[in-house]
N, C-alpha and C positions, 0 to 999 in steps of 0.2 A: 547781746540782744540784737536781732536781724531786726531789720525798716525794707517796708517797701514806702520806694517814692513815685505816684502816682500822679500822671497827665492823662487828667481826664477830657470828656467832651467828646469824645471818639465814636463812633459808629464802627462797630464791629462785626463780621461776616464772616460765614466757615461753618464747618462741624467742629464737634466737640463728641469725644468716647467718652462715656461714664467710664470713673477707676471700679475695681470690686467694692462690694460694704463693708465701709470699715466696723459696722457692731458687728455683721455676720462674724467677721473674718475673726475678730477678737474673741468671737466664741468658740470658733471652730478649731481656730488656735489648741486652744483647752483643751479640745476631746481627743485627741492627738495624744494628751496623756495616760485616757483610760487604756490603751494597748500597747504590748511591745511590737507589736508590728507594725513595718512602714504604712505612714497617710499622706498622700498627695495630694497638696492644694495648687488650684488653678485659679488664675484670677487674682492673686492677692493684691490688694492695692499696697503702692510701695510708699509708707507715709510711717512717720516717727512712731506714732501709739503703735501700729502692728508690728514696726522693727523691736522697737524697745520690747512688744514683752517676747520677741522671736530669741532678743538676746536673752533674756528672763529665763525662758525656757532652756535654752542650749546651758546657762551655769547648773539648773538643775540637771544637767546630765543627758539633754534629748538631742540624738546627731542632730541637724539640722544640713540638707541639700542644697543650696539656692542654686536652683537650674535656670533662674532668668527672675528679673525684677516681681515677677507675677505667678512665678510657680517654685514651690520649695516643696521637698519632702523630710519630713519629721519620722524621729523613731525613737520614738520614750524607754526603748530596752532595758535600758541601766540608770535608774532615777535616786539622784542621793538626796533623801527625803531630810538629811541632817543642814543641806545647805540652806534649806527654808528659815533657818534661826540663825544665819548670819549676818551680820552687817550691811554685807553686800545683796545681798537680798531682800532685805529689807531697804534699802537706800533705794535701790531698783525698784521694788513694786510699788514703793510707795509714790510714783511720779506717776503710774499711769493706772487708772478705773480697774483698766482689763484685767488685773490684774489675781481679782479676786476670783473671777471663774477659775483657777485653779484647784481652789480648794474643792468644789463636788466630784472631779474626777479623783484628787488624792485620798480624800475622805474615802470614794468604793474601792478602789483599786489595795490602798495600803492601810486604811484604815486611820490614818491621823493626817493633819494640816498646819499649815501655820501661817500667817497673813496679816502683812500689816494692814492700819486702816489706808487703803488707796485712796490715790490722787486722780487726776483729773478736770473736768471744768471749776469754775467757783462759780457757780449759777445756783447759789443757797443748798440748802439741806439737804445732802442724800444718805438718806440712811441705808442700814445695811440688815434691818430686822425681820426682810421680807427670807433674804439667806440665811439667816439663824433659824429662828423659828422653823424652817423648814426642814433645817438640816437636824434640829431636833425632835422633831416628830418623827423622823426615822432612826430616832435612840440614838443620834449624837449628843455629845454635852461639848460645849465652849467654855471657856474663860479670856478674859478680856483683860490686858493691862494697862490701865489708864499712863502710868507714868512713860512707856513707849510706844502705846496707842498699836499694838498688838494682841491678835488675835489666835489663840492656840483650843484646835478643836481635834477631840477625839472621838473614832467613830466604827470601833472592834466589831461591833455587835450590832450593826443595823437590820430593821428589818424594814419591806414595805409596809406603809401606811396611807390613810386618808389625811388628807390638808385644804384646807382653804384657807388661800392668799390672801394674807391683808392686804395687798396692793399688783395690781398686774404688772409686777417687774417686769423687764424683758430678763435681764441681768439672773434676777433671783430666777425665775422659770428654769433660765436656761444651769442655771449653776445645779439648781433641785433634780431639774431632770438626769443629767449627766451622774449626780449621785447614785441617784434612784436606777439608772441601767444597768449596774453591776449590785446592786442591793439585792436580798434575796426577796419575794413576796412581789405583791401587787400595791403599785405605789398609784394613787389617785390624788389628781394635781388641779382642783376646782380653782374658779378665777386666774388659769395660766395665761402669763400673754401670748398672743397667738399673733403675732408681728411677722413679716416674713422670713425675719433671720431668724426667730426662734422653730417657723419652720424648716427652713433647709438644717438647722440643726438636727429635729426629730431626720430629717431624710439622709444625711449623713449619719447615726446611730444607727438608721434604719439599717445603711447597708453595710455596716460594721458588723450585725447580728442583734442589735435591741431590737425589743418587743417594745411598741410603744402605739396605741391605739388613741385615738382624735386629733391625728395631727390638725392643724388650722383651726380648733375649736379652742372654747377658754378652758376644756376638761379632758385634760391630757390621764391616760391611766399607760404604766410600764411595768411590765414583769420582767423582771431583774434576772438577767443572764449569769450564767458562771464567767464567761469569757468575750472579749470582742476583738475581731480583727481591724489588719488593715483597711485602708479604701482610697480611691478617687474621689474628692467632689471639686466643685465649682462653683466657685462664688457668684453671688446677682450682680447684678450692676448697683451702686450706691444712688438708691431712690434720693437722699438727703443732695449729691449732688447733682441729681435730674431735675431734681426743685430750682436749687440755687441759678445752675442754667436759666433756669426759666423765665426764672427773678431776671437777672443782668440784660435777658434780651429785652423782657419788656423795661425794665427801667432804661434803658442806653441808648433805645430805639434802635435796636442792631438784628438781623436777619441771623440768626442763628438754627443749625440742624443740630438735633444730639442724638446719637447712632445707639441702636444696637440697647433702650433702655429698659425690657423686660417689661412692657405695658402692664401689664396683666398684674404684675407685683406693685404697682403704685399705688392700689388705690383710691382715695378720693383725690388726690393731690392734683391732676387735670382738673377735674371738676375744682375744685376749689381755685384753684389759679383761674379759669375762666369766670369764676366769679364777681374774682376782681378786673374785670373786662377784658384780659390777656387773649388774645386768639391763639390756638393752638389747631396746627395740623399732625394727624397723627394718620403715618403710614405706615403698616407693620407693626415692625418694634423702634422706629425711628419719631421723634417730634420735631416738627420745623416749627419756630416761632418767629413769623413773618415780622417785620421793622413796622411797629406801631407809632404814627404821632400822639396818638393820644387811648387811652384806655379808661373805660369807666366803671369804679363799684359798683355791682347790684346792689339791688336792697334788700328788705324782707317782705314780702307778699302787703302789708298791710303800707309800706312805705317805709319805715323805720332804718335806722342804721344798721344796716349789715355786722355782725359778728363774727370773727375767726376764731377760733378755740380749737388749741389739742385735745387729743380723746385716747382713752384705748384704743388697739388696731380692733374693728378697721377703722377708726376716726384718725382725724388728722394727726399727722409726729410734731410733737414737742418743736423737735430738731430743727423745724421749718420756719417757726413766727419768726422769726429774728428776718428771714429773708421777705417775709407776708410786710412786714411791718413799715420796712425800708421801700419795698415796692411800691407801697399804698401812697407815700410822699409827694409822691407825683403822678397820680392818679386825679382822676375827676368823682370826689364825693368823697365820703367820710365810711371809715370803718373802728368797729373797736375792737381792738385784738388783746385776748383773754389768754393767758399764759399760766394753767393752773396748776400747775405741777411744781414749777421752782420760781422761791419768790424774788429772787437776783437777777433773770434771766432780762428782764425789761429795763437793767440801771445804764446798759448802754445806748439810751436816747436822749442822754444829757448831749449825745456826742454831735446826733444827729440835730438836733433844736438849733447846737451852736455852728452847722452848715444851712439854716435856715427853714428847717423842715419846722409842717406846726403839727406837733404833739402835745396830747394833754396824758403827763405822768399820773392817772388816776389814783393809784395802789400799786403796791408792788406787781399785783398778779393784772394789770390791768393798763392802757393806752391807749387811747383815740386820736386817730391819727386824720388831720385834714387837707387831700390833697390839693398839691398845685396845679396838677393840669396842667405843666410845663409853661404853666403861664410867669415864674418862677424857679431860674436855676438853684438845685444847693450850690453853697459855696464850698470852695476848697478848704480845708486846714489840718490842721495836725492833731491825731488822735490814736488811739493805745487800743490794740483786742485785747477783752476781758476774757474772752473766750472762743471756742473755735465757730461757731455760728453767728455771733456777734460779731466776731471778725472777720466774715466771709460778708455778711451786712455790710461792712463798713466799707469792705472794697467795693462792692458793688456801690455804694453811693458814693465814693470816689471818684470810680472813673463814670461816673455820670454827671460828675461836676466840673465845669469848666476850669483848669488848671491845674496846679501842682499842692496833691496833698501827700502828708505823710502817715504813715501807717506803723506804728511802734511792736515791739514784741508779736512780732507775726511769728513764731513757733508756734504759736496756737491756731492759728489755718494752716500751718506744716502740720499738724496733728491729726486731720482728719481731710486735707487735699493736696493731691498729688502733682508738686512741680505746675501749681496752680499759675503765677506768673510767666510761665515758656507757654503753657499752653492757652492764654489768652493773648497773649502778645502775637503768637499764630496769627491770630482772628483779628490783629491791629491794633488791639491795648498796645499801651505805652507803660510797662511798671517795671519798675528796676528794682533790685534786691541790695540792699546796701549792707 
């Protein structure tokens, strides 16, 4: 288990390059399997979860290119659909979420799948009913094996269909969708999420040769091609860590620029950070966030306490409270951040209480956070990421605290940020990788 040891108190200054997004990429990954012909990815962020299922992919049989830490070309040719019930397959996908987009491309393409239950964050319940059900309403059947928590779906005879979403997956949309482009018929996909990576998905299918009509809406319809080609795409920039930047400057009071982050695809995420009284200059596709003494919550029109809540896109991502949360610490005025989706997501501010921060743990799905106004440093100490935005939290109130903390099982911001530690220590962090 890796430790970062962390010297905080620093004022930090520089640019920072957003890596690609890591959900896009984990999806896009996948559709690489609906064709035998080469896809070239650009942009890949070079982080555990997309290596891991990169290797995932190559035992199933897909060459795999690596032409440089950020551009690889896949070629699913010769895919041995018998590796998916091995050991080692299962020991594999089972560490990483991504792992279950595979089954919508194998389900069109060959007709059957297999998949354990994947791994991932432990941020409470994520089920996986949004994928089934969907993949059933296109005349697949599944079964499930409780005693090795495997999933074996067949899917001979599918046709297009109508569905409404019990929940606006990103995950399930995109796993449904990629079924549904080699399905025969007209597939109609109501309540789809319409996230930006489940857009560049529809746009990568698109120029493979899917038919796929409302991209950006929650009411995606696809008529199922006979075949799909190769293609070129290009990853976004990871909006998830255009936020967290934005989080560290205003908490650290550090003059930070982050280059190059796709405005257009953020957003409320500006507005919502300005919220919380952060100033943001935005030129282009570049954000400078100027070295703030102090920053203060808005409120609500009548006076009341400001609320942060995630939402379907376009509302706020999930991915981000953890960074809202932590910012608010030290902020001037009170917010309560609403976390409704996963009831786990909020247990890591036992961590922060015990570096001095005042939080009221209302419910799981729930936290009121009252800042200090830097009238009040956190303290330093030793503490464990639960998870990969928890953990990204944690640094950031690290190195805003005067001294030396430690940070335990950081594989979990190796998960989702790239050589996160070199490229803050750039900017004048102090964190060492033990």
């Amino acid at each position: 288990m890796a430790t970062f040891e962390v010297y905080g108190g620093k004022r930090l200054q520089g640019e920072l390059h957003p890596q690609g997004a890591k959900n896009e990429a984990l999806q896009v990954l996948c559709a690489a399997l609906l064709t035998p012909e080469p896809v070239t990815l650009h942009n890949l962020p070079n982080i555990s979860d997309v290596n891991k299922l990169i290797e995932l992919l190559q035992g199933m049989g897909v060459s795999v290119e690596r032409k440089s830490p950020t551009e690889c070309t896949l070629c699913a040719r010769n895919i041995d659909i018998d590796y998916l019930t091995t050991a080692d397959f299962k020991a594999k996908a089972a560490t990483i979420r991504g792992s279950i987009m595979v089954v919508g491309p194998l389900l069109a393409r060959f007709g059957r799948a297999y998949a354990p239950k994947p791994g991932g964050d432990k941020i409470g319940r994520r089920r996986l009913d949004t994928h089934f059900l969907g993949f059933e309403k296109l005349g697949a059947r599944f079964s499930f094996d409780p005693a090795d928590s495997f999933y074996t779906i067949e899917g001979r005879d599918m046709r297009g269909a109508y569905m409404l979403l019990d929940e606006a997956s990103v995950t399930g949309t995109a796993n449904i969708l990629m079924a549904a482009a080699l399905t025969p018929g007209k597939t109609t996909i109501f309540n789809a999420a319409c996230e930006p990576y489940v857009q560049q998905l529809c746009h990568m299918l698109q120029s493979m040769g899917a038919k796929i009509g409302g991209v950006g809406s929650n009411l995606l319809t696809v008529e199922g091609v006979e075949a799909l080609g190769g293609c070129q795409h290009h990853i976004l920039p990871d909006m998830i860590e255009v936020g967290s930047f934005i989080g560290l400057a205003a908490m650290t009071a550090s003059d930070i620029t982050i280059k190059n982050v796709s405005v257009q695809n953020l957003g409320i995420i500006p507005s919502a950070f300005r919220r919380m009284g952060i100033q943001l200059d935005i030129a282009g596709d570049d954000i400078r966030v100027p070295a703030q003494e102090h920053y203060e919550i808005d409120t609500f029109i009548d006076g009341s306490i400001l609320t942060i809540a995630d939402a379907p896109w376009p509302g706020l991502t999930p991915d981000l409270l953890s960074v809202f949360l932590v910012v608010a610490t030290q902020a001037k005025g009170s917010v309560l951040v609403h976390q409704k989706m996963f009831e786990s997501r909020l247990f890591f501010v036992d961590k922060l209480i015990d570096m001095g921060a005042q939080i009221i743990l209302c419910d799981p799905h729930r936290a009121t956070v009252i800042g200090h106004d830097r009238q009040m440093r956190l303290r330093p100490t030793v503490m464990s990421s639960p998870d990969i935005r928890a953990g990204v939290a944690l640094l950031i109130a690290a190195l805003s605290a005067e001294g030396r903390s430690v940070i335990h099982n950081i594989e979990q911001i190796d998960r989702g940020y790239e050589r996160i530690d070199l490229r803050l220590n750039a900017l004048g962090a102090d964190i060492r990788r033990l």
